[in-house]
N, C-alpha and C positions, 0 to 999 in steps of 0.2 A: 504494500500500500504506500501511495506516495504521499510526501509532504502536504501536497494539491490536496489529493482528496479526503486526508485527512483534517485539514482545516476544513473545506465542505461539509464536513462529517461531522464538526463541532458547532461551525456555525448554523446548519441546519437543526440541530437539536436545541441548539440556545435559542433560536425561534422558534421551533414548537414549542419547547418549555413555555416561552413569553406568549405566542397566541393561547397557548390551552390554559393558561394562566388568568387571562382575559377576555375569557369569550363572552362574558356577559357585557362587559364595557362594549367589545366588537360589535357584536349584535344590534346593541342596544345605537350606537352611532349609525350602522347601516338602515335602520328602520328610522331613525330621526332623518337620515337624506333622504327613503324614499326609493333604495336601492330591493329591498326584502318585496315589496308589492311588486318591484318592475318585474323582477328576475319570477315569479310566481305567474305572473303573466303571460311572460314569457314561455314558462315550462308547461303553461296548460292549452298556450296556442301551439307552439312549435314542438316541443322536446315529449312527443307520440311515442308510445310502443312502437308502433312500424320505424319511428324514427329512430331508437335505439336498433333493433333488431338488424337494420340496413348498416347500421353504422358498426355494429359488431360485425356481422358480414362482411365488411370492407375490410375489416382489422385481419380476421382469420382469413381470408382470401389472398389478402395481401405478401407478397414476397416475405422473407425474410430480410433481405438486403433492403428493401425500401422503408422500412418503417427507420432500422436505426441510422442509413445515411441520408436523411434528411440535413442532421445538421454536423456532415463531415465531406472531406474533402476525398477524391479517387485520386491516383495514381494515372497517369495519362499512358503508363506505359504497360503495367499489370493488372490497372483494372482494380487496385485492393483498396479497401478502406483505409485511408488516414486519420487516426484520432490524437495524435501531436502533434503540436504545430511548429515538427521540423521541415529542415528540407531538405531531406531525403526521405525516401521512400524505404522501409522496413524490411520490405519483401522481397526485392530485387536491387536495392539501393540507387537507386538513378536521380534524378535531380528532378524536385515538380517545381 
């Protein structure tokens, strides 16, 4: 495990801690803008059964390679996933 992801790792828990700590304040702020009515409206015009079911269909149908290289860089010459932001390529070592 790396330095990276280990600060990730902390910092993400020090904010759950702090949201789950506070949900009642959270809450109670989102319903004073008006944000709890919109998103409820939202869910009972748009967000259907059919509209989950289709959308989990798309997830399980979906490649493997495509859901996690959304937000990563290929290789121009192997084709592989890059998920550090060197410059070389891991797999074949060539220059991107």
């Amino acid at each position: 495990m790396s330095t990276r992801s280990r600060k990730v790792l902390v910092a993400s828990v020090v904010l759950a801690i702090l949201v789950l700590a506070n949900t009642e304040t959270i809450v109670g702020w989102l319903r004073d803008l008006g944000i709890i009515p919109f998103a409820q409206h939202i869910q009972s015009e748009y967000v259907t059964g059919a509209a989950i079911a289709v959308i989990v269909a798309l997830l399980v149908l979906a490649p493997g390679r495509a859901v996690w290289a959304v937000g990563g860089r290929r290789c121009p010459v192997c084709d592989s996933l890059l998920l550090r932001q060197g410059r070389y390529c891991a797999e074949c070592g060539s220059r991107v």
